[in-house]
Steps between C-alpha positions, in 0.01 A plus 500: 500500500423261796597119486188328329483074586306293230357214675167319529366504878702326814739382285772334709795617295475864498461469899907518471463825304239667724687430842860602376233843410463498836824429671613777218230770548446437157162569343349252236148547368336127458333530119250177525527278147213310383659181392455456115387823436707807630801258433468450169469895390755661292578714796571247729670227234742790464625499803509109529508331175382174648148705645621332889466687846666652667625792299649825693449788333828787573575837369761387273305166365349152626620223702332110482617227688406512878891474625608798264228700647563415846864579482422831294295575787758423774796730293300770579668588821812292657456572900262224539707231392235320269741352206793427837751718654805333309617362150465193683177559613400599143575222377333258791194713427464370150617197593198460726259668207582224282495213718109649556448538122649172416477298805192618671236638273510254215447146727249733708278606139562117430307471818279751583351623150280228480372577840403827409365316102795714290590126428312177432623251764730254427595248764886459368561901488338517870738238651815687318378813581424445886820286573711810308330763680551350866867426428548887377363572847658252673846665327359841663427382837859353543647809403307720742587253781775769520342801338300718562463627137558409173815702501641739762344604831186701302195418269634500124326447177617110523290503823196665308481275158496190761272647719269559276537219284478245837143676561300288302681228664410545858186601458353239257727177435771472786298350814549535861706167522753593160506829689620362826857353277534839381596717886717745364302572176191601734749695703667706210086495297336612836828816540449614136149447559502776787696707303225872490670506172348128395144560709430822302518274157424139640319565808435204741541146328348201661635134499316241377442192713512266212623449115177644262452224225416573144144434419596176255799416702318159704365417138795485354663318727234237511552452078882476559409214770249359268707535176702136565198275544324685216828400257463107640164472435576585133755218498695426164196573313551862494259783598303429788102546435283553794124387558219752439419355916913622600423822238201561691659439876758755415310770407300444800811479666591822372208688530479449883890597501366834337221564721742419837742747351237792436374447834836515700587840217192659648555420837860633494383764318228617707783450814754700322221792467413429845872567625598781254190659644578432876877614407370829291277584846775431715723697322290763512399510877909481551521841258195659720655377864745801643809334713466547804811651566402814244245545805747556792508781668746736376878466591786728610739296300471424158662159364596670159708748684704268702556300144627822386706575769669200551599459146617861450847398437670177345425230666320671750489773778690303759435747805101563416388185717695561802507881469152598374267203444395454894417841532250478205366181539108494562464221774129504481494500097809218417640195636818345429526092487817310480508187276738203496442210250446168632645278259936520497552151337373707149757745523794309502566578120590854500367590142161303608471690797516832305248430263264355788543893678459656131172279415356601833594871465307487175178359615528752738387750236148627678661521837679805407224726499468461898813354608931557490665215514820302528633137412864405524692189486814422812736274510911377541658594183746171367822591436630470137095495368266711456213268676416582861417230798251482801247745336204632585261721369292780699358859463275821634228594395324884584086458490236756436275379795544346828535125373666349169306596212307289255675513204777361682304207637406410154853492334589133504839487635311705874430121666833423428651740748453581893393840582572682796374868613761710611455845722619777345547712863713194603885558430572149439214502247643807356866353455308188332316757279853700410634156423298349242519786280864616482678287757760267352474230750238314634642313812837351454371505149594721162189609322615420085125588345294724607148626303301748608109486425457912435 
């Protein structure tokens, strides 16, 4: 029996479940619930007493709650690290899944149900629920100042559940300007983001410019306003009558309110149909349009193969670059750029410098259908620590084509680096070449992290 998901459509928190699916190779079989009807079956109450979503359906019985499933999910094989690589780890995993469950998703229902009208808006629960949710992520962007993750050096489930969760953040109620206090969230939300795992689930998600209102929000913040001179004019006599002219005035009032508000629903409305449609035909021009690189002539040397070779033994082949790779290499059909990154003041803090080479390795993730690559940290190791001085960070990179690819120039972190084309017949190019992968100095300089892009 395959794994069968109970959910009702794009529902946020079985996202967790589907990608750690993915990471896994794990199939799950999406069973759509009509909401108040499939729910409430004797079938379905049987599995979940309380007739919620989602509900995982396993050989050996069913599993509610959207953490259990996740983490039932992730069990399923250990070599991709999903639930951490240590006790330790574990435990910082679940840490992280509560602070989400607790923390995160409770101020951001508080805030963005009535948005969506789950809730009727009330001005009090918006203010708690806003300032909550923007100190939870506040709490998350100081901790990725110096993380690239959630926990360890790879995408967990703790990285999934606030990934997801943080969604319907970014791309309805956290503006541009709240956005800009955040740095490091965007960094970590834009690397999980890129994730193949996360775009096969997710797919693109795209920021909004400004916080979306609840349709009665402005209303009810004009009768809070109001609410003090109402209670003077009622003075000591007690409740305050109004006259059939201010009865009349109001309702006026309101009724243009109404019509204002069904205008500006239609005109977002017909906008948002306007730019799903646009998206839907971009989208599908981008699935029709070939890359131009599957068009090159044919080559001599084939980039999988020198993968292979090079990585035939642990850590690598060290005598394949200098010993066979010149031979094979197809001058007309590659090119090989050098990269060195521009700004050293942001790796003075060792463990920040690692994560800034492991975030950019990630969002490398379409690059490595045309390219090999190479990024490594250098620097003077401090005696009695493990923390390293004067560092720098730099790399190779080996191109399908004669000029650095596309999906390269898209990755973020590319302006942030200098790029410089190096000859492959040139000897000194060649010794540059040998260097960056397996060399153990760069200059006067000991290479202490080194990521290849493969």
């Amino acid at each position: 029996m395959a794994l069968r998901i109970h959910t009702y459509p794009h529902n946020p928190r079985v996202w967790k479940a589907l990608i750690a699916a993915k990471y896994n190779n794990v199939k799950v079989e999406v069973v759509e619930v009509q909401m108040g009807v499939d729910n409430k079956t004797p079938a379905f109450l049987k599995m979940n007493p309380l007739g919620k979503v989602p509900v995982l359906e396993t050989p050996v019985g069913p599993v509610f709650e959207s953490n259990a499933i996740t983490k039932y999910i992730a069990r399923m094989r250990n070599d991709t690290g999903l639930l951490g690589g240590s006790f330790y780890e574990q435990a910082l995993v679940d840490q992280w899944l509560d602070f989400v469950t607790n923390e995160l998703e409770t101020a951001r229902g508080m805030w963005l149900y009535p948005v969506l009208g789950f809730f009727k808006f009330s001005l009090d629960a918006y203010t708690a629920g806003k300032n909550n949710t923007l100190n939870a992520l506040r709490v998350l962007n100081e901790y990725l100042a110096t993380n690239t993750f959630l926990v360890g050096k790879s995408v967990t489930v703790a990285d999934l559940a606030a990934y997801t969760t943080i969604v319907g953040l970014f791309t309805t109620l956290v503006g541009e300007d709240e956005r800009k206090k955040l740095p490091n969230l965007v960094r970590w939300f834009n690397t999980v983001g890129h994730q193949k795992q996360v775009q096969a689930v997710v797919g693109d998600v795209t920021f909004c410019k400004t916080e979306t209102l609840a349709k009665d929000h402005v209303a009810a913040a004009e009768s809070k306003s109001d609410a003090p001179a109402a209670a003077g004019a009622a003075g000591a006599k007690g409740k305050y009558v109004p006259t059939p002219e201010q009865v009349a005035a109001a309702a006026k009032k309101k009724e243009q309110q109404q019509k204002e508000a069904a205008e500006k629903a239609a005109a977002k409305a017909a906008q948002a149909a306007a730019d799903a449609e646009e998206a839907e035909a971009a989208k599908a021009a981008k699935v029709k349009e070939p890359n131009p690189l599957d068009s090159l002539p044919p080559s001599t040397m084939a980039l999988d193969d020198v993968k292979r070779k090079f990585f035939q033994s642990k850590p690598f082949n060290a005598d394949y670059f200098p010993a066979t790779f010149f031979k094979e290499f197809d001058n007309a059909g590659y090119c090989v750029f050098e990269c060195k990154f521009k700004y050293e003041d942001d790796l003075k803090n060792t463990t920040q410098a690692c994560n800034l080479v492991d975030g950019f390795v990630n969002r490398c993730e379409a690059v490595r259908k045309y390219a090999f690559g190479v990024v490594h940290l250098q620097g003077n190791a401090i005696a009695g620590s493990d923390d390293f001085s004067s560092t720098s960070e730099s790399g190779l990179f080996i191109f399908r084509g004669d000029k650095i690819i596309k999906e390269m120039t898209d990755v973020d972190d590319f302006v942030e680096f200098d790029w410089v084309q190096l000859d492959v017949t040139n000897s000194a190019d060649q010794a540059k070449i040998v260097t960056h992968l397996t060399g153990n100095k760069i200059g006067n300089y000991d290479v202490f992290y080194r990521k290849y892009i493969k």
